[in-house]
C-alpha positions as CSV (number, residue, x, y, z in Angstrom):
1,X,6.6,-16.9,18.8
2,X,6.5,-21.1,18.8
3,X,9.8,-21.9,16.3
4,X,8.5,-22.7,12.9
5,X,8.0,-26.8,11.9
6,X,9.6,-26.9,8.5
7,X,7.6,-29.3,5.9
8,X,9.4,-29.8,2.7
9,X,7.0,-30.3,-0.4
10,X,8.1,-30.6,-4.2
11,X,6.5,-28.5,-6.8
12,X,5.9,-27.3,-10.0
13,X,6.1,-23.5,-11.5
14,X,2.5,-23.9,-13.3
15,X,0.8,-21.1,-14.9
16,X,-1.7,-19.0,-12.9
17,X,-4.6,-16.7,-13.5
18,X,-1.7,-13.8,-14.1
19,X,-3.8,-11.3,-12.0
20,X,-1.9,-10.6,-9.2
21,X,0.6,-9.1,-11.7
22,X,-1.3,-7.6,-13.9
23,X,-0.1,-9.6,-17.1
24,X,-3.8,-10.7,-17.5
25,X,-5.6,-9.9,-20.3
26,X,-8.9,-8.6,-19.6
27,X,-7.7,-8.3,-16.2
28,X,-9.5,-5.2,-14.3
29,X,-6.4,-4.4,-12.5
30,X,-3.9,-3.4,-14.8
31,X,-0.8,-3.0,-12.2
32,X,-2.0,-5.8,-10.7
33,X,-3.7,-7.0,-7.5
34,X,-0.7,-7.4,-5.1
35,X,0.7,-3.9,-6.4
36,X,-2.9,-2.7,-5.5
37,X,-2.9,-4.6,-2.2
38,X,0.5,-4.4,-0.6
39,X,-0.1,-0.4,0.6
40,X,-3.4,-1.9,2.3
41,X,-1.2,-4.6,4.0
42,X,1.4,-2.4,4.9
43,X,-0.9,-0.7,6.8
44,X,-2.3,-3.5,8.2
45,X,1.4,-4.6,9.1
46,X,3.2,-6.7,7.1
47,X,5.7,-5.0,4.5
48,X,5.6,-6.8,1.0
49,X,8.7,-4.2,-0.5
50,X,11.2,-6.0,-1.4
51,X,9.3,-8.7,-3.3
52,X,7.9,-9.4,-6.3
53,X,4.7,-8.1,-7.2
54,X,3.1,-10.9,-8.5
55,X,2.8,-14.6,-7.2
56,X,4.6,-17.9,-8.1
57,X,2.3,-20.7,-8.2
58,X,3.0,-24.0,-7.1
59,X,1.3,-27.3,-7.9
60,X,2.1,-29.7,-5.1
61,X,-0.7,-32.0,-7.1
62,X,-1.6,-34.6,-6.3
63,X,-1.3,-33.8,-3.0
64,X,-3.4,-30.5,-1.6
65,X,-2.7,-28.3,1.7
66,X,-5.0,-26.4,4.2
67,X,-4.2,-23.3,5.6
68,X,-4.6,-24.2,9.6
69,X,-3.6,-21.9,11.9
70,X,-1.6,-18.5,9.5
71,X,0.7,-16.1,11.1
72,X,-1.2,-12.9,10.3
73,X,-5.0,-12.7,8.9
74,X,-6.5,-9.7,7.6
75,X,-10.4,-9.6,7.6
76,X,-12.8,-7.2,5.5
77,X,-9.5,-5.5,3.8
78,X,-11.4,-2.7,1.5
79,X,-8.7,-2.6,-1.2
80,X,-10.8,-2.4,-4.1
81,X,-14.2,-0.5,-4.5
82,X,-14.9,-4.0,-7.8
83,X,-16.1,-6.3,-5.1
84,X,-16.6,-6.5,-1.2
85,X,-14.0,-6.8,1.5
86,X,-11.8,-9.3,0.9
87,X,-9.9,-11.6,3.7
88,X,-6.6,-12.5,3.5
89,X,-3.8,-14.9,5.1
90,X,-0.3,-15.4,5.4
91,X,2.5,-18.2,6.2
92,X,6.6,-17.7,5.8
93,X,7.8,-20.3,3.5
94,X,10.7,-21.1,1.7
95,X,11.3,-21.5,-1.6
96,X,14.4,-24.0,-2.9
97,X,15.7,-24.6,-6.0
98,X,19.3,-24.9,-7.7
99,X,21.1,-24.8,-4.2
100,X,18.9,-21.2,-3.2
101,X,16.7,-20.6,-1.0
102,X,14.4,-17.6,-0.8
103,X,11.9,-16.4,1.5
104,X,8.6,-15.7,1.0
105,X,5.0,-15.8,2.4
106,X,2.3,-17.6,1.5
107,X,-0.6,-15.8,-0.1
108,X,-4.1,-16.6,0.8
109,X,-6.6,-15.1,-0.3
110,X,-10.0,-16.5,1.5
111,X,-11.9,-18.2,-1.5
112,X,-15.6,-17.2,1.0
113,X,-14.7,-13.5,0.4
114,X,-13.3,-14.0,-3.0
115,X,-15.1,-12.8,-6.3
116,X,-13.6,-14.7,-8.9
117,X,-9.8,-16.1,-9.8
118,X,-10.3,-19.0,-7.5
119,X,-7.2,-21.4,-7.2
120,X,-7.5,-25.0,-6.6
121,X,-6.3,-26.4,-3.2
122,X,-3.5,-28.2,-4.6
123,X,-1.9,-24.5,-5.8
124,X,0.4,-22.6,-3.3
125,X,0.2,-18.9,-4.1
126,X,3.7,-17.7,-3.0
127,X,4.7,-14.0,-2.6
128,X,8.7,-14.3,-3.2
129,X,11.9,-12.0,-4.1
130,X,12.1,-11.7,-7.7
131,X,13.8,-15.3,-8.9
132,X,15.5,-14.7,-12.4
133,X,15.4,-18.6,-13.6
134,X,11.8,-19.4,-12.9
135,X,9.5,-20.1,-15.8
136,X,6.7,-23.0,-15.9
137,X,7.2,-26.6,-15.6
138,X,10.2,-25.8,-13.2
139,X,10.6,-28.4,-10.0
140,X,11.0,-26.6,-7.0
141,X,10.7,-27.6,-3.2
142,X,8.4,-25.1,-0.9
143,X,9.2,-25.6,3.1
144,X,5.7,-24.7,4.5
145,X,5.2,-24.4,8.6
146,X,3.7,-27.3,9.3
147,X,1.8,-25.8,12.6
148,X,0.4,-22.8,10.3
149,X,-0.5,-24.9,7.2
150,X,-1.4,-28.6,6.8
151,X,0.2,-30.7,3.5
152,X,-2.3,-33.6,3.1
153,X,-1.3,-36.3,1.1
């Protein structure tokens, strides 16, 4: 494995579409879709216990980022009989703020095989530890590998 190139981005906490917890209303996946998911990854090879099961989003706006080159990619995962196969992609990051750092991985769902909830490309979806003092509008800084994911200004 090629040693990751750090990038350091700041962000903002913002508000997402609060599906991938299940704290959406209307939502059709109550639990949520990364506590429906993360048995299908599992599977597939990459363990999400041990984090959250929902996703930070962080606006790096105005700037946006391109996923390049992922460490894993899962095509035509069946995790849902609601829509067709969906494929998915993943980066380590880090997430700092208030002198911690956590790790995480970067949560990609590929908007060709998505259905709906699309983000815009200035949003990092972030799969993290559970992080007691985040709320919206909170500044953090997200180290992205630079040779899996590109930050364009």
């Amino acid at each position: 494995m090629i040693e990751p190139s750090w990038t350091r981005t700041k962000g903002t906490i913002v508000e997402g579409h609060k599906v991938a917890s299940g704290q959406g209303l209307g939502s059709p996946y109550p639990q949520g879709t990364i506590e429906t998911q993360t048995p299908f990854f599992k599977k597939l090879g990459l363990d999400l216990s041990g984090f959250f099961r929902g996703t930070l989003n962080i606006s790096i706006g105005p700037k946006t980022f391109k996923v390049v080159k992922p460490e894993i990619t899962f095509r035509g995962v069946e995790w849902t009989s609601l829509h067709p196969p969906e494929d998915f992609s993943f980066s380590r990051c880090r997430i700092l703020n208030d002198g911690h750092r956590y790790e995480g991985w970067i949560y990609y769902p590929h908007p060709e095989t998505k259905k709906r909830h699309f983000q815009k490309n200035s949003i990092i979806e972030v799969i993290a530890p559970f992080m007691p003092q985040i709320k919206y509008g909170l500044e953090v800084e997200i180290e992205t590998n630079s040779l899996e994911m590109a930050i364009i200004e």
